[in-house]
C-alpha positions in Angstrom: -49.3 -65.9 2.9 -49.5 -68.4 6.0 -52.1 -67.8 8.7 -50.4 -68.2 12.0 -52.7 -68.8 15.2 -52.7 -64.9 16.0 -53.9 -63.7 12.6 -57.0 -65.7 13.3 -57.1 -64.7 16.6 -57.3 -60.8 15.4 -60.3 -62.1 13.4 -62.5 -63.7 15.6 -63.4 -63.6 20.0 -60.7 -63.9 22.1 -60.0 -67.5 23.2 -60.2 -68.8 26.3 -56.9 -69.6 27.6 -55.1 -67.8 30.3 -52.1 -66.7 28.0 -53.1 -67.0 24.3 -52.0 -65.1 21.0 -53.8 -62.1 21.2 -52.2 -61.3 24.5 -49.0 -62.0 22.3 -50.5 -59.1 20.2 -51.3 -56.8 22.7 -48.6 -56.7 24.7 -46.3 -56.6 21.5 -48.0 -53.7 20.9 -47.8 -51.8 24.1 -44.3 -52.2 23.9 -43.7 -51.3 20.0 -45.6 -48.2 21.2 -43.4 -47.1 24.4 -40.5 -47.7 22.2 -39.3 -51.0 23.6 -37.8 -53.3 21.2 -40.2 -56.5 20.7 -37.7 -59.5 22.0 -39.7 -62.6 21.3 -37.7 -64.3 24.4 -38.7 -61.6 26.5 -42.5 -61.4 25.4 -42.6 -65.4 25.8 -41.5 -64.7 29.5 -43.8 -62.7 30.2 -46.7 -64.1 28.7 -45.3 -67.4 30.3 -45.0 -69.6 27.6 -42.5 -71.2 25.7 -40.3 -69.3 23.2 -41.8 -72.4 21.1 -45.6 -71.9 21.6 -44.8 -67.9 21.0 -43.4 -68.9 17.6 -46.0 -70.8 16.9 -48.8 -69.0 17.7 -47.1 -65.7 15.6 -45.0 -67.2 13.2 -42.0 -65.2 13.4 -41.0 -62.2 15.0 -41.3 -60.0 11.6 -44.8 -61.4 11.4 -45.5 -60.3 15.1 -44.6 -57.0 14.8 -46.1 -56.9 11.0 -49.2 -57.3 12.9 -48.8 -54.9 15.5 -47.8 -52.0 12.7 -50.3 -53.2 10.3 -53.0 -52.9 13.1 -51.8 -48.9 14.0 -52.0 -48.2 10.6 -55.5 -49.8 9.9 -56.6 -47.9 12.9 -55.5 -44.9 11.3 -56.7 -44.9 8.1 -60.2 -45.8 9.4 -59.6 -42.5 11.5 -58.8 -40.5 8.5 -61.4 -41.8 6.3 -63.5 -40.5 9.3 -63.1 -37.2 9.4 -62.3 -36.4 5.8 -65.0 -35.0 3.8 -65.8 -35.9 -0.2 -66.3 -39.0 -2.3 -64.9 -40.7 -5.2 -61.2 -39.5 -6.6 -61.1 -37.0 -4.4 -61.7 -38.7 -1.3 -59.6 -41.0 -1.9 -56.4 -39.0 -3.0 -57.4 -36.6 0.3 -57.0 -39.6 2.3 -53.9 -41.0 1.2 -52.4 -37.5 1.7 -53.1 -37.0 5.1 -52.3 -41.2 6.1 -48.8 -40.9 4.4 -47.9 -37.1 6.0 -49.0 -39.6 9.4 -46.6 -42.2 8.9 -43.8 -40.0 8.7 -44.7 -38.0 12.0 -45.7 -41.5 13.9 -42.4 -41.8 16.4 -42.6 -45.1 17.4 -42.4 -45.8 13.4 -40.0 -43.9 13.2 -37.8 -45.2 15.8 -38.4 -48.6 14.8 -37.0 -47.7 11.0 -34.4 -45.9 12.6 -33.0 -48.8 14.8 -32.2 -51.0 11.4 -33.8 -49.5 8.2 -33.4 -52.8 5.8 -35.2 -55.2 8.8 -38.0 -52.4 9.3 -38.7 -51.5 5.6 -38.2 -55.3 5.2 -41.7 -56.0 7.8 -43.3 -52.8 6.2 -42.9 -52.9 2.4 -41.6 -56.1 1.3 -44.3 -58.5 -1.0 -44.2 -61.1 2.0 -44.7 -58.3 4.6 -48.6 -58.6 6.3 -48.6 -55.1 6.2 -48.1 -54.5 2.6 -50.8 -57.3 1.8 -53.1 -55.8 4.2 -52.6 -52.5 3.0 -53.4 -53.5 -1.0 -56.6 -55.1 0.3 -58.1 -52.0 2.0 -56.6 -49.6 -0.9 -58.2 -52.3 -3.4 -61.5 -52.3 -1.5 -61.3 -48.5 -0.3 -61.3 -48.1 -4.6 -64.4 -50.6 -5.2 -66.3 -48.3 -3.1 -66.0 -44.7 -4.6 -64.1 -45.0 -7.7 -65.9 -46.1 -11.0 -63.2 -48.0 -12.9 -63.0 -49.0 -16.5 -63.7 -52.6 -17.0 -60.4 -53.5 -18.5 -58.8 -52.3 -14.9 -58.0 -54.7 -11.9 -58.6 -52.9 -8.7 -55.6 -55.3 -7.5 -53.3 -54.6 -9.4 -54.1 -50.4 -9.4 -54.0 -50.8 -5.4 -50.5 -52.5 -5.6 -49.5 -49.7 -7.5 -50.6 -46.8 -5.5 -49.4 -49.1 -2.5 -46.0 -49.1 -3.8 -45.6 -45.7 -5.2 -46.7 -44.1 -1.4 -43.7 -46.6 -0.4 -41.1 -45.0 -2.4 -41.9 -41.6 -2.0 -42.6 -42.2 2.2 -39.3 -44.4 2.7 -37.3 -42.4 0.0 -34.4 -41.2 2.3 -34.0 -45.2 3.7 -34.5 -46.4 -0.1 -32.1 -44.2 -2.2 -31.3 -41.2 0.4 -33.7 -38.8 -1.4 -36.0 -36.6 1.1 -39.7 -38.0 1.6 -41.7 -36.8 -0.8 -45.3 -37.4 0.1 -46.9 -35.0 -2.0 -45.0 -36.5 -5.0 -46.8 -40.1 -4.2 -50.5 -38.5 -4.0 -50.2 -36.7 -7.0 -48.8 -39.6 -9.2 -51.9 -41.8 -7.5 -54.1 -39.6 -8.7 -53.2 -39.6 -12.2 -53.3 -43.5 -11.9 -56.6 -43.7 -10.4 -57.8 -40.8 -13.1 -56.7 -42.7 -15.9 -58.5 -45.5 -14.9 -61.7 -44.5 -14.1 -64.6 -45.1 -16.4 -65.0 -42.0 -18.6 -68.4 -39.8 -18.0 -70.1 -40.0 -20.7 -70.7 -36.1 -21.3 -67.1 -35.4 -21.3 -65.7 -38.3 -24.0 -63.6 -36.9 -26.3 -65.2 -36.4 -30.1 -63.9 -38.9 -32.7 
């Protein structure tokens, strides 16, 4: 995935420039939040630059807004993780429960999926989407820290797989019409993440 001007920017100070692209960021933000579609014509003219320099300090406008969602939800799950109690397997299927029951209730999510489904779940799920990328990084990492696995497992490719199993079951009336079915995705992430943990050696199963 490219790095555009603003993804560093989200990693590092704020530069120094009067209008730079973390005030891209920010006020992308404030408006995805109140609701307001992000119009990268608009935002350039109000930050005061050219349509040009907004483009390439984001990339694109579904990178822009990628940013800006992948950001709430980051926030979030760092929120979550907070205040929920336990370790290993168990924290980590608590957490996913409670962060997917929030994505559904988040309104301006929700209003942005509503406006046009296929662009939205196009930003949120697809394999070039920042947020999807970003999200298999913290599962992956959120795993390496209170999940023994078996050495033949790649904390990767596990995290792509719970990543994409909470998709389908959280987008499931946009994807095929079917209800959202949140529980669904945390129980089938548990089984995933219990069949690959590294067995306890008291409990291995006699020859």
């Amino acid at each position: 995935m490219s790095t555009t001007p603003l993804a560093r920017a989200l990693r590092g100070p704020s530069p120094a420039p009067k209008s730079a692209p973390i005030d891209a960021f920010r006020l992308a933000k404030a408006w995805f939040l109140a609701g307001r579609r992000v119009d990268m014509q608009q935002l350039a003219a109000e930050l005061g630059v050219s349509r040009a320099t907004l483009y390439r300090w984001c990339g694109s406008r579904e990178q822009l807004i990628g940013e800006v969602i992948w950001a709430i939800n980051e926030r979030a799950l760092k929120d979550t993780l907070a205040k929920t109690r336990g370790s290993g397997r168990a924290l980590v299927t608590r957490v996913l429960e409670r962060s997917l029951a929030q994505i559904r209730s988040f309104d301006a999510l929700q209003q942005f999926v509503a406006e046009d489904a296929e662009y939205a779940l196009r930003i949120i799920t697809s394999k070039q989407s920042v947020v999807q990328a970003r999200l298999i990084e913290w599962t992956a990492d959120f795993l390496r820290a209170e999940v023994k696995l078996r050495d033949d497992i790649d904390v990767a490719d596990l995290a792509y797989v719970i990543v994409r199993v909470g998709e389908s079951f959280v987008w499931s009336d946009m994807i095929t019409g079917a209800p959202p079915a949140t529980d669904k995705a945390v129980k089938i992430a548990d089984l995933l993440i219990a069949a690959a943990e590294e067995p306890v050696c008291g409990h291995l199963a006699s020859p």
